[in-house]
C-alpha positions as CSV (number, residue, x, y, z in Angstrom):
1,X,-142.0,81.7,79.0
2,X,-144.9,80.0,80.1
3,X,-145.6,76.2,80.2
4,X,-148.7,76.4,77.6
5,X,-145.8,77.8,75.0
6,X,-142.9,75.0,75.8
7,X,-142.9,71.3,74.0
8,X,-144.4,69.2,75.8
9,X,-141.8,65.3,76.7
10,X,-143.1,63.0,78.9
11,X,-140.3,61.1,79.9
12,X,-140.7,57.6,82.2
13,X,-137.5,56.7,84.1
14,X,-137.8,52.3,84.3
15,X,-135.3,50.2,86.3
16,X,-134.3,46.6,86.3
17,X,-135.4,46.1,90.6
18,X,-132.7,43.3,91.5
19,X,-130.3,43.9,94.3
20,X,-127.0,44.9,91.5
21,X,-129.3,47.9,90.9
22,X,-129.8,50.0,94.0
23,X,-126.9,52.0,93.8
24,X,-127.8,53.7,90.1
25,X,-131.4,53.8,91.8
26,X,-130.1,55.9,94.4
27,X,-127.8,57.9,92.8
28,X,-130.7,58.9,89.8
29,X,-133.3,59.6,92.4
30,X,-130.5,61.7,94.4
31,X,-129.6,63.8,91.0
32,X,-133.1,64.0,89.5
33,X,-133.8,67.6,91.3
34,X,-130.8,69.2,90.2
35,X,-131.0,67.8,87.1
36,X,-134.7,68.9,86.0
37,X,-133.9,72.3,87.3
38,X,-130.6,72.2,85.1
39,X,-132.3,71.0,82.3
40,X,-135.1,73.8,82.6
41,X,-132.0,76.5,81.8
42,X,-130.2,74.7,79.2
43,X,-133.5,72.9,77.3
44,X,-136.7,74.1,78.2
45,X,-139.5,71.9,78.1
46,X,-143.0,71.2,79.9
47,X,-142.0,68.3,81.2
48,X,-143.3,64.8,82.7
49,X,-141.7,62.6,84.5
50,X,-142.7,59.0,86.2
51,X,-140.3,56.5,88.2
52,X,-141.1,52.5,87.7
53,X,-139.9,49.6,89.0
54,X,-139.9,46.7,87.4
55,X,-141.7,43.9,89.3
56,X,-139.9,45.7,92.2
57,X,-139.6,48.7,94.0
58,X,-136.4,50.5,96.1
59,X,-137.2,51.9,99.1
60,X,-135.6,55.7,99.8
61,X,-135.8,56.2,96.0
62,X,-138.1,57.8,93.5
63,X,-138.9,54.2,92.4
64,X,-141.8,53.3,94.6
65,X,-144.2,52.1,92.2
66,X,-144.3,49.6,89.8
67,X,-144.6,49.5,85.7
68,X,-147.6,46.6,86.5
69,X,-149.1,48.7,88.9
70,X,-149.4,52.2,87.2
71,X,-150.3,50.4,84.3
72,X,-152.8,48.6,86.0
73,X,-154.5,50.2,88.5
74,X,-154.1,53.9,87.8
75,X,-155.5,53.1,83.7
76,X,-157.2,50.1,84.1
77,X,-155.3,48.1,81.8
78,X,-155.4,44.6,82.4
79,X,-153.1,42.3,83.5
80,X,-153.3,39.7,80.9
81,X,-152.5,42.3,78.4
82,X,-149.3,42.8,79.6
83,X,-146.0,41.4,78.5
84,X,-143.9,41.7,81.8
85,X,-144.1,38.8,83.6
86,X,-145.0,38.2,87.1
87,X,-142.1,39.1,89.8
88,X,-141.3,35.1,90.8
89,X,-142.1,33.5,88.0
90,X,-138.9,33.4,86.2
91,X,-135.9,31.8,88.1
92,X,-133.8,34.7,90.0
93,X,-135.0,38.4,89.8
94,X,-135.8,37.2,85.8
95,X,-139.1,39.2,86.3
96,X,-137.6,42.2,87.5
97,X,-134.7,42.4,84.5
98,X,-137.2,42.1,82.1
99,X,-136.2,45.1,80.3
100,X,-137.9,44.6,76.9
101,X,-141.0,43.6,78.1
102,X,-141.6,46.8,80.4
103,X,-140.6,48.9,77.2
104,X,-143.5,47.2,75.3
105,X,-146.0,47.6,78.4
106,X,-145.0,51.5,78.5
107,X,-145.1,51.7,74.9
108,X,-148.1,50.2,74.1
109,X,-150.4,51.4,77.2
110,X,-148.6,54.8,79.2
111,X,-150.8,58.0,79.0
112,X,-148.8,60.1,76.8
113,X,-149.7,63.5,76.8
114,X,-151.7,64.4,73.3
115,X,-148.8,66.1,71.2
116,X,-146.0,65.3,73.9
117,X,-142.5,63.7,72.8
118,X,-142.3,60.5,74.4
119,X,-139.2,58.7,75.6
120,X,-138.5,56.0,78.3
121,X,-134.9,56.1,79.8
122,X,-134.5,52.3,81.1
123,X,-131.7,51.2,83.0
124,X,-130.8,48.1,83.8
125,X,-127.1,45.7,83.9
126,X,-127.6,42.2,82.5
127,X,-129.7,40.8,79.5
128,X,-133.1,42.8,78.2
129,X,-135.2,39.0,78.3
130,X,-134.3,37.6,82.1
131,X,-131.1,39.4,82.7
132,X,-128.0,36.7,82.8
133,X,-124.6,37.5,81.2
134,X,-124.7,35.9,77.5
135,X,-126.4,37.3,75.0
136,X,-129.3,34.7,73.6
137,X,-131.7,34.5,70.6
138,X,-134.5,35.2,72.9
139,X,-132.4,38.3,74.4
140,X,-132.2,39.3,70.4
141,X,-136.1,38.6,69.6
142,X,-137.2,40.3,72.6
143,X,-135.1,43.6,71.5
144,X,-136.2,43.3,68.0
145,X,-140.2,43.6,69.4
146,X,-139.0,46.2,72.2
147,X,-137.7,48.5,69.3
148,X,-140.3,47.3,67.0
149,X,-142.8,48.5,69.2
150,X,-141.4,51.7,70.6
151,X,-140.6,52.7,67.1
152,X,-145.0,52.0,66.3
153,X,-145.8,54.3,69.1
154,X,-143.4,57.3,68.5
155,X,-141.3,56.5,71.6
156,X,-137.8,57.1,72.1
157,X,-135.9,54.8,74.0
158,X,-132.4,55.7,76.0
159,X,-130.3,52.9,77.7
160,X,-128.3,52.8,81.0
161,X,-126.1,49.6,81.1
162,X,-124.8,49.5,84.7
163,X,-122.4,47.9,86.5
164,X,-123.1,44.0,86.7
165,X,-123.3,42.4,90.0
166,X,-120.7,39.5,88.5
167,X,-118.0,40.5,86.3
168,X,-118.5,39.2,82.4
169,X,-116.9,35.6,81.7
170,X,-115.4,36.7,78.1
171,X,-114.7,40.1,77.0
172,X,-117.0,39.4,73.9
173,X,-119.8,38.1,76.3
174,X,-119.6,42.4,77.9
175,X,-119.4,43.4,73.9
176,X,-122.2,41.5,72.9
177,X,-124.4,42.8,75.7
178,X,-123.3,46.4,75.4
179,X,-124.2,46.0,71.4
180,X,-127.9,45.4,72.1
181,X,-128.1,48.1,74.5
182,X,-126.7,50.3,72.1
183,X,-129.5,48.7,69.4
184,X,-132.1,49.7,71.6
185,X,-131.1,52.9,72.2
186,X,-130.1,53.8,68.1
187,X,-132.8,52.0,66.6
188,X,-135.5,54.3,68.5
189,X,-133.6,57.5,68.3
190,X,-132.4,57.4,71.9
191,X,-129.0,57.8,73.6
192,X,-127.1,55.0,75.4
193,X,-124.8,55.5,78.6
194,X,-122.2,52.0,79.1
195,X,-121.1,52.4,82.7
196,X,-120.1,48.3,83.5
197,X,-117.3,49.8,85.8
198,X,-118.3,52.8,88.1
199,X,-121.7,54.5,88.4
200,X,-122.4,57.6,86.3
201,X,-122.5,61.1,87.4
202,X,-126.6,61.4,86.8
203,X,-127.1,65.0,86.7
204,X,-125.0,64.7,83.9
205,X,-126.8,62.1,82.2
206,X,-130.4,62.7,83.3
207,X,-129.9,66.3,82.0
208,X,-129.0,65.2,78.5
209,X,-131.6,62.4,78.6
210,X,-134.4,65.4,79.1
211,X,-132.7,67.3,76.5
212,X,-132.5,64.3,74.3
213,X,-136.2,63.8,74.9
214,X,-137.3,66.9,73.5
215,X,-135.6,66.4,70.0
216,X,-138.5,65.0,67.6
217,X,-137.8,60.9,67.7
218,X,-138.3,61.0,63.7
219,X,-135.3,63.2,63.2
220,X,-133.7,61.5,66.1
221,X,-133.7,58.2,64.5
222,X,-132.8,59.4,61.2
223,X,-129.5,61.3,62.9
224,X,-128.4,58.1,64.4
225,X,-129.7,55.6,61.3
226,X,-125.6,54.9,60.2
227,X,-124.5,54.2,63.6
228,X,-126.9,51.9,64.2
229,X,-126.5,50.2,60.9
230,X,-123.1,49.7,61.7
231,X,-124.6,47.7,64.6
232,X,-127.1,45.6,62.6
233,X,-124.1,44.2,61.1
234,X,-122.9,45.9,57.9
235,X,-120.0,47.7,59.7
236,X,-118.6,47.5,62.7
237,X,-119.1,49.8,65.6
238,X,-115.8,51.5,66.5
239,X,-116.7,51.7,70.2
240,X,-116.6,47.8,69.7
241,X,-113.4,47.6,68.1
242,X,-110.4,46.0,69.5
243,X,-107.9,48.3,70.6
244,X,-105.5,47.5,67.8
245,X,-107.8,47.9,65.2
246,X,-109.2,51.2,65.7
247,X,-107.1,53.7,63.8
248,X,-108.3,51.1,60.7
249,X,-110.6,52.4,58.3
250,X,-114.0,50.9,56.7
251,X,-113.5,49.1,54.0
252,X,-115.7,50.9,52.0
253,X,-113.3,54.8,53.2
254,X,-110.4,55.7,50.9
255,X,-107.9,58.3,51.7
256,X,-104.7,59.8,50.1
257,X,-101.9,57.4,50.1
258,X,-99.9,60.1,52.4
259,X,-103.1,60.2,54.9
260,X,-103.3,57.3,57.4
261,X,-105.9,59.0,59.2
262,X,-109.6,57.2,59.6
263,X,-111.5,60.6,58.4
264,X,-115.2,60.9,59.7
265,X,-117.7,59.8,57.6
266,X,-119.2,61.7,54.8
267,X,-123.0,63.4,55.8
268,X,-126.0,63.0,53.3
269,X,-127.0,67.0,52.4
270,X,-130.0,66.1,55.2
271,X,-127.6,66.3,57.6
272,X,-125.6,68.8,55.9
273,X,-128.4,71.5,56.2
274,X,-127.3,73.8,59.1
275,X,-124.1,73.9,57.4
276,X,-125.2,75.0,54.1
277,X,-127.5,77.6,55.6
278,X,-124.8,79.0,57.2
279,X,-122.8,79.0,54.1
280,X,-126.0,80.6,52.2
281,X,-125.8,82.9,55.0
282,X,-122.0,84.0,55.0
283,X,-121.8,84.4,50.8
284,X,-125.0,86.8,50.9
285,X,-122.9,89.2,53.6
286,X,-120.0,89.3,51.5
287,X,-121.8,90.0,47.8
288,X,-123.4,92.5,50.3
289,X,-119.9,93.8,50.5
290,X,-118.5,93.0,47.3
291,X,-121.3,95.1,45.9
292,X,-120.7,98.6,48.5
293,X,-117.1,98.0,48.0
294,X,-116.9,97.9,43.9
295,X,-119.9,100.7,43.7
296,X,-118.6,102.8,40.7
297,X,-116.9,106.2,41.9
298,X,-116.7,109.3,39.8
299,X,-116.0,108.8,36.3
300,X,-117.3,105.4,36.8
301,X,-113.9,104.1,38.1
302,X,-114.3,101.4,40.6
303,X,-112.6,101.4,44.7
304,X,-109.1,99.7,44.4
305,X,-110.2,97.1,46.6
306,X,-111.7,95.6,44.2
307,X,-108.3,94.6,42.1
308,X,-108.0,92.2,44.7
309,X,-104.3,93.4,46.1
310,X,-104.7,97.3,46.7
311,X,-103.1,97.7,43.7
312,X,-99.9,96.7,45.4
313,X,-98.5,95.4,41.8
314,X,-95.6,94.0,44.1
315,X,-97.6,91.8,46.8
316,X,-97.7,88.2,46.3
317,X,-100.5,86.6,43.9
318,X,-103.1,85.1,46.1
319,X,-103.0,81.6,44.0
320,X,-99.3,81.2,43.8
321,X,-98.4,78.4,45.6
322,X,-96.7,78.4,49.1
323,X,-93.2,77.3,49.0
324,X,-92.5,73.6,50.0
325,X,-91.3,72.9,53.7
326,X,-88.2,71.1,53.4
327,X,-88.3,67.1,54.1
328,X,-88.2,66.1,57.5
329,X,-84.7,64.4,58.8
330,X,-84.9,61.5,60.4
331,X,-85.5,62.3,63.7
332,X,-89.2,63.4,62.7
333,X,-88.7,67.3,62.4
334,X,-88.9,70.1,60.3
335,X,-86.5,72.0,59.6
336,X,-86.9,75.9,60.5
337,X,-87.6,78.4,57.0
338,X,-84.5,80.0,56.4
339,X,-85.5,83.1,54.9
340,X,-87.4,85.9,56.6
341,X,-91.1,85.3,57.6
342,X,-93.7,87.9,56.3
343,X,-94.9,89.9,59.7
344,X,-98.1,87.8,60.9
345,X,-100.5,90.9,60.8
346,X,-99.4,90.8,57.3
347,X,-100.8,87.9,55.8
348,X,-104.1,88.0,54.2
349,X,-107.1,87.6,56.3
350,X,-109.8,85.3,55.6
351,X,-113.6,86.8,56.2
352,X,-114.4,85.8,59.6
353,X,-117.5,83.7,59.6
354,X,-120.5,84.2,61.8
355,X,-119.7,83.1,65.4
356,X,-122.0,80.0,66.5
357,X,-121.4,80.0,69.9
358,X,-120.1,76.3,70.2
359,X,-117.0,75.1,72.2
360,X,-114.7,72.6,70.7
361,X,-113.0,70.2,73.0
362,X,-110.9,67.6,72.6
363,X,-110.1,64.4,74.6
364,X,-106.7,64.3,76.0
365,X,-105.1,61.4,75.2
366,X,-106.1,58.3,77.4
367,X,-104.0,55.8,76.6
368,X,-101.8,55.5,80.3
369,X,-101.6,57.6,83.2
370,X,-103.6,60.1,85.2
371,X,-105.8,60.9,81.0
372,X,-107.4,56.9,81.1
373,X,-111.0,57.2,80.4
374,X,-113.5,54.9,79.9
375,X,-115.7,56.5,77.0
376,X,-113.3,55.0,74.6
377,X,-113.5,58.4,72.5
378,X,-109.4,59.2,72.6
379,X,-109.3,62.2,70.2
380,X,-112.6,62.7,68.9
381,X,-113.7,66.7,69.4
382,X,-116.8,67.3,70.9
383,X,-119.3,70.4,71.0
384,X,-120.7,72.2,73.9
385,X,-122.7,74.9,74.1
386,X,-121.5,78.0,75.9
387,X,-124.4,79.3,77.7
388,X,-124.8,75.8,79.2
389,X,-121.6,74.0,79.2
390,X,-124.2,70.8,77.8
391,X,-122.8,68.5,75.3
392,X,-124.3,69.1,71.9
393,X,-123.1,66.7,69.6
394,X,-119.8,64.5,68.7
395,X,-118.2,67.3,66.2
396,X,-115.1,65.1,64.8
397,X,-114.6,61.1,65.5
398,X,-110.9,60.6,65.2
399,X,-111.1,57.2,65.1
400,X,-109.2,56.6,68.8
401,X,-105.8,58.4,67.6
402,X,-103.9,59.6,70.6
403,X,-105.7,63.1,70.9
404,X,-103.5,66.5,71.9
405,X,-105.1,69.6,70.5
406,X,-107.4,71.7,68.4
407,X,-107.9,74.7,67.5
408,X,-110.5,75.7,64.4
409,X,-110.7,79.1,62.4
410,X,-113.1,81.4,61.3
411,X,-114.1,79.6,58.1
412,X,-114.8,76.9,59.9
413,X,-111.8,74.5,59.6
414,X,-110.9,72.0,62.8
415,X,-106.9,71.9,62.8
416,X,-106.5,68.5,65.5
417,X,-103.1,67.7,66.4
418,X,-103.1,63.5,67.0
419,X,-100.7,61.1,68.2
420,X,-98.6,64.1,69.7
421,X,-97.7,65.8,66.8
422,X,-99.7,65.1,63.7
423,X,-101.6,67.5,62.2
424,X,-105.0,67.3,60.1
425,X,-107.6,69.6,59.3
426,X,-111.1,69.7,57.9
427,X,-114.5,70.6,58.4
428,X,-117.3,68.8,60.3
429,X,-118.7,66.0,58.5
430,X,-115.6,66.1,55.6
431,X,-112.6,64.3,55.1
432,X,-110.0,65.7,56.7
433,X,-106.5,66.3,55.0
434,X,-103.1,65.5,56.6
435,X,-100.8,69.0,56.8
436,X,-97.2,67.5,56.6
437,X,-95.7,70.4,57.3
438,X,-97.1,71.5,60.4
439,X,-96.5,67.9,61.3
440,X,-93.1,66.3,63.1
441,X,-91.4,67.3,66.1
442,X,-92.6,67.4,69.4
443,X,-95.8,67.4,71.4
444,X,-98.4,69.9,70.0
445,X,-99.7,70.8,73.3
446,X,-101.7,74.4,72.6
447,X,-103.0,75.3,69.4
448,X,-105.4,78.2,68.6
449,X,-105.7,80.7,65.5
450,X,-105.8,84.7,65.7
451,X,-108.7,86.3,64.0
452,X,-106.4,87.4,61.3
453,X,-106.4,83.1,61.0
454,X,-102.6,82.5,62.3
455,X,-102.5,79.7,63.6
456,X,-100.0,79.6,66.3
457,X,-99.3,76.2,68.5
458,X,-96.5,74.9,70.6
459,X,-94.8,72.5,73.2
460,X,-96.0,73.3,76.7
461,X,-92.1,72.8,78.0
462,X,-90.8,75.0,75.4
463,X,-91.0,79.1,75.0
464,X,-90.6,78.4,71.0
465,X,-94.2,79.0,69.2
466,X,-95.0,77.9,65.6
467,X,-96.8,80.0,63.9
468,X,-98.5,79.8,59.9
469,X,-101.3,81.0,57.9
470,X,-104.3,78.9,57.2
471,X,-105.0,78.5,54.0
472,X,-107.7,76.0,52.5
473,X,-106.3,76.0,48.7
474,X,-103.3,74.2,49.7
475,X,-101.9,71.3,52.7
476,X,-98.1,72.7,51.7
477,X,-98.2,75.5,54.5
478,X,-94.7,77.1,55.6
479,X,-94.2,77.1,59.2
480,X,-92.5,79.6,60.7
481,X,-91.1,79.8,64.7
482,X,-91.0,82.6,67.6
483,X,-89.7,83.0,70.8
484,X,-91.6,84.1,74.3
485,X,-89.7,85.7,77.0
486,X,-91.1,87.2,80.3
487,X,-91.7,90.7,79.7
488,X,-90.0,93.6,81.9
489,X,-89.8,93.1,85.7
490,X,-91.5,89.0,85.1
491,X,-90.4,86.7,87.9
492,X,-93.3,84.7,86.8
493,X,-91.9,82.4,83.7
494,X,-94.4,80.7,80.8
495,X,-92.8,77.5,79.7
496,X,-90.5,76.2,81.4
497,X,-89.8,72.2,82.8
498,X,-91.2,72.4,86.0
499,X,-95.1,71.6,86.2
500,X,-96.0,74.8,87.2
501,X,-94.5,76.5,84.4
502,X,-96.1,73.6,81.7
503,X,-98.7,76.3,79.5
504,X,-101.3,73.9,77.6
505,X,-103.2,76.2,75.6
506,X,-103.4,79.7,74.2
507,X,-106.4,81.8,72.9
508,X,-107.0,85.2,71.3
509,X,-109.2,88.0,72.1
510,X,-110.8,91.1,69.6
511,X,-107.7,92.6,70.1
512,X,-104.9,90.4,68.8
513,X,-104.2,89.9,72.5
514,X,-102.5,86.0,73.4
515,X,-103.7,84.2,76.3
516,X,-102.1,81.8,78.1
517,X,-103.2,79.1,80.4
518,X,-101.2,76.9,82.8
519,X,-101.4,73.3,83.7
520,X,-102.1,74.5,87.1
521,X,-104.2,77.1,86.6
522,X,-102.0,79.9,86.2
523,X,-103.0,82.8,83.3
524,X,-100.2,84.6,81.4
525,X,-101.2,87.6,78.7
526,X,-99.3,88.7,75.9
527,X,-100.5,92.1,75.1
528,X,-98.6,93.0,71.4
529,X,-98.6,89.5,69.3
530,X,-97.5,91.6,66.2
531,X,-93.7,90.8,66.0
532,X,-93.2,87.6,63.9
533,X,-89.9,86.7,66.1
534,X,-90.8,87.7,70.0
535,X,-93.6,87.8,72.1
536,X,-93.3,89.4,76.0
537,X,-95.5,88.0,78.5
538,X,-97.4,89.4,82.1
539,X,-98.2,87.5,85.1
540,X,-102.2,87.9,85.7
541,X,-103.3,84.8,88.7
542,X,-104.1,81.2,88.9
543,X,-107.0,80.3,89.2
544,X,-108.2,77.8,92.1
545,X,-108.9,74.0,92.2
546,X,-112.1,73.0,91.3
547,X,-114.2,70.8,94.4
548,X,-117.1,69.6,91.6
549,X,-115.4,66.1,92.7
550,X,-112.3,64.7,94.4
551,X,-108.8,65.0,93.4
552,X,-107.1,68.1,92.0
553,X,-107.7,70.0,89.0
554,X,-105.2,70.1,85.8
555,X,-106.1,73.0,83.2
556,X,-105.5,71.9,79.7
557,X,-107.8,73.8,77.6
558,X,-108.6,77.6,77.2
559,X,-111.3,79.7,75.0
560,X,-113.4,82.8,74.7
561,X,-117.0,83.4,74.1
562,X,-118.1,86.5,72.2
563,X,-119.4,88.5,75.3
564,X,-115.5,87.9,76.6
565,X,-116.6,84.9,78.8
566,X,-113.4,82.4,79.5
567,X,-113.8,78.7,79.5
568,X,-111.4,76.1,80.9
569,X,-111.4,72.5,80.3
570,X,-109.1,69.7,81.4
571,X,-109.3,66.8,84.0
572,X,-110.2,66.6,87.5
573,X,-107.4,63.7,89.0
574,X,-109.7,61.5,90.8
575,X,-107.0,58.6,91.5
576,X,-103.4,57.8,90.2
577,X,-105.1,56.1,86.7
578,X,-108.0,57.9,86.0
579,X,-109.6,61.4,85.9
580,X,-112.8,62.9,85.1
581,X,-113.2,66.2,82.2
582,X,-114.5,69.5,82.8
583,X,-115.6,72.7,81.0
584,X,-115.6,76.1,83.8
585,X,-116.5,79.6,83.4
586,X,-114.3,82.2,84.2
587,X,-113.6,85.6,84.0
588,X,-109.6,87.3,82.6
589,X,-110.3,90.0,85.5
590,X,-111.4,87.6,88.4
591,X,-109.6,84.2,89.1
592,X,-113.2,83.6,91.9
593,X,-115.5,83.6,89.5
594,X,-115.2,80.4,88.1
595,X,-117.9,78.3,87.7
596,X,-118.5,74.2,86.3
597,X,-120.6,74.3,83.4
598,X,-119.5,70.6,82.3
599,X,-118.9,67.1,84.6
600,X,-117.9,64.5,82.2
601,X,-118.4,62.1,85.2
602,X,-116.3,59.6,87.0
603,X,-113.5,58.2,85.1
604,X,-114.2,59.8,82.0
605,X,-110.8,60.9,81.4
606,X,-109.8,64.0,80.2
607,X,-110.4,67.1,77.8
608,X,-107.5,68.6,76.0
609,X,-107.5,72.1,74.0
610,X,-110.8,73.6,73.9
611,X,-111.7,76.2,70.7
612,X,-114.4,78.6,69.9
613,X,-114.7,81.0,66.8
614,X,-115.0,84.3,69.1
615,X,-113.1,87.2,69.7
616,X,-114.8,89.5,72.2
617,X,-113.2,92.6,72.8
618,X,-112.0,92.7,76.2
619,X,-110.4,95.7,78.4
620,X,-108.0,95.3,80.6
């Protein structure tokens, strides 16, 4: 594809110039390359790109120029129209933090490209009006004409706040500053990046910037108008939360008295539309069906597929109601169904929607331990795109409950297992609904559903799998358990208590076949998932630590795409408190061929279960 027939974005890269910011100056000018070329693949666009300085330049860098001197001498603007302010005439590197003020300048006079999407990434560690560590009503005001102005000339605005050169006095004095770089950032339709301990990974971030960039700013702003609502005043942001408050809900959110979860909030049908078209979509394929399928026969006698149970007068009624799980005991779990389990091939199967080619992943847990992150997004379930591996969107906010796994079906429902063992489930944008009796017991550490949508999940210690069948008319589901032994001749044993042994997540292909992936990399298949009671495994490989950064690599999370592509997510250990997530490519017949697609960047914790809604056909 030629340029002439790509969007055009012209996106200008501005840094705060004092000392506190060389290293992010490096570290972007060292990723840009990779980055563009990245972004080419995953978003194409004809794209622009400029480097300032502000009131300053870094030597070594891409940043050898100044705002005041592009604006100045290569388009004649004059100084005196300018709101930056001369480098020395503020006390300290003032000048040269004068975030706000460049933003105007660029806004006001840059040569954007006639019908070219404009955005300014601006990156920076103290206060937008002078730098300095407290937030001020001039640090405020200046914002207020920075987005004021940006918003006037069609420019999009993303935020970098780095890591301060002096450490915050108060907690609230790092909240208050991170709020008005968030501000910026929503207000204009942008996207912000908070990394006040540790420099980002910037082909990571500069690649989503471009991306970002190309995404009209009028339909970016209205996208992110609640969020940044919430940080005018009228809510509060849950990234700015305390720690204890965050499982709380608005004020303004009810649930059911049984649900204690903080449910995402509802969508306006604006946002709603790709969701409704594909709903439009998957009801005209199957009255395309209905209609073959009920076409009168001779003697104008219609297919028994239409009476809705083969004419099985003995099968269950579809609307009768699932029998109740018994109440938990004490100790938290649910008591095992004593009579005998319909076969799982047996259960009704729901039409399988149209597969949308999105990966689901969840963040692991990252409260302690090797999972602490510093996104502060603990269970929320993001989407990625497969062809890519880039980060499309936050699918499911779980309001920082303890995340474990997910798994979603073919109609469209996420099933997220929280605080260990908790199960809800609902679709993007809805409330979701708390399923008591898939709750209880121990860890939920894999979760996944069978095209048929089973839904089978289980403790990565233990060779006992829970299996039930989704279905949306009722929260009352019977659970029912089976048992996985190596198959014939198997020295290599799934489940089990040593680390090697742990499997974290399971997946299904076309063929009903069970996948299973270790913590450390090792992949198990289970050819014949039919029996309701016993599943046999076989050994395949492991596949090898990932080098994308240092450490060692933990595999959590496992999924197909529909051309029989694997994916694997999880956590590259970086230290003995923090890790970094991950999405790779892989292949069931090769453990080499395994490729990153995602770096969630330093210290970013970890990813849990990933999902997708394919089910390639695959030969082994």
């Amino acid at each position: 594809m030629s340029a002439v027939n790509l969007k055009k974005v012209d996106l200008v890269i501005v840094i705060d110039t004092s000392d506190s910011m060389k290293d992010e100056a490096a570290a972007l000018s060292k990723a840009v390359n990779t980055a563009v070329e990245e972004a080419k693949r995953s978003c194409p666009s004809d794209l622009r790109t400029e480097y300032l300085g502000i009131e300053g330049k870094f030597a070594k860098t891409n940043f050898t120029k100044t705002s005041r001197e592009y604006l100045t001498k290569n388009l004649s603007i004059q100084a005196s129209q300018l709101a930056a302010r001369v480098k020395g005439s503020v006390p300290g590197a003032g000048a040269q933090e004068d975030l706000a003020r460049a933003i105007e300048d660029i806004s006001r006079y840059y040569d954007w490209r006639p019908g070219a999407e404009r955005a300014i990434f601006i990156l920076g560690d103290e206060g937008l009006e002078g730098g300095g560590y407290v937030v001020t009503d001039a640090t405020r005001q200046a914002n207020d004409k920075a987005i004021d102005t940006a918003i006037a000339n069609k420019v999009k605005v993303h935020t970098y706040q780095g890591t301060p050169h002096e450490p915050f006095k108060t907690p609230a004095d790092e909240e208050a500053m991170t709020k008005e770089y968030k501000r910026l950032a929503l207000r204009t339709g942008g996207e912000y990046y908070i990394y006040t301990k540790g420099v980002a990974d910037f082909k990571q971030v500069l690649e989503e910037t471009i991306c970002a960039s190309k995404v009209p700013v009028d339909e970016s702003i209205a996208d992110k108008k609640d969020e940044a609502q919430q940080l005018d005043g009228k809510d509060k942001d849950p990234q700015d939360q305390d720690p204890g408050d965050r499982d709380k809900k608005p004020a303004d959110q009810t649930a059911k008295p049984t649900d204690d979860h903080a449910t995402p909030p509802a969508k306006g049908i604006c946002d709603l539309q790709e969701e409704i078209v594909k709903a439009v979509n998957t009801l005209a394929d199957v009255l395309k069906e209905l209609v073959t399928a009920c076409k009168p026969q001779e003697g104008g006698k219609k297919p028994c597929r239409c009476h809705g149970h083969d004419d099985h007068s003995s099968d269950k009624p579809s609307d009768s109601p699932t029998p109740a799980t018994s109440p938990k005991q004490p100790d938290g779990k649910v008591p095992e169904k004593q009579e005998t389990p319909a076969k799982p091939q047996e259960l009704p199967a729901v039409p399988e929607a149209p597969k949308d080619e999105e990966l689901f992943a969840i963040v692991l847990q990252s409260n302690s331990y090797i999972w602490k992150g510093n996104k502060d997004d603990n269970g929320d379930i993001y989407s990625h795109d497969v062809k890519t591996g880039a980060l499309k969107r936050k699918a499911v906010d779980s309001a920082q409950r303890m995340g474990q796994s997910n798994a979603i079906t073919t109609d469209g429902y996420h099933y997220m297992a929280v605080d260990t063992s908790t199960v809800y489930r609902g679709k993007e944008g809805a409330t979701f609904e708390l399923m008591s009796s898939l709750s209880g017991g121990e860890y939920l550490d894999g979760f996944a559903f069978r095209k048929d949508n089973t839904g089978y999940m289980f403790r990565g210690m233990k060779n006992v799998v829970s299996w039930f069948s989704h279905d949306p008319a009722t929260t009352n589901i019977a659970r029912h358990t089976l048992t996985v032994l190596p198959g014939a001749g198997e020295s290599r044993v799934a489940f089990g208590s040593l680390e090697e042994q742990w499997i974290t997540d399971i997946v299904f292909d076309g063929n009903d076949r069970a996948w299973l992936i270790g913590f450390y990399g090792d992949l198990w298949v289970v050819e014949d998932t039919r029996s309701p009671t016993e599943w046999r495994t076989r050994y395949l490989f492991r596949f090898p630590q990932l080098t994308f950064a240092g450490g060692y690599t933990r595999y959590i999370g496992i999924a197909f795409d529909s051309t029989g592509n694997l994916f694997l997510a999880g956590g590259q250990i970086e230290s003995n408190n923090s890790s970094r997530r991950f999405i790779a490519k892989g292949s069931v017949k090769d453990a080499s061929k395994l490729e990153l697609l995602y770096d969630g960047g330093p210290q970013s914790g970890s990813y849990g279960d990933l999902s997708s809604q394919a089910f390639p056909q695959i030969t082994l």
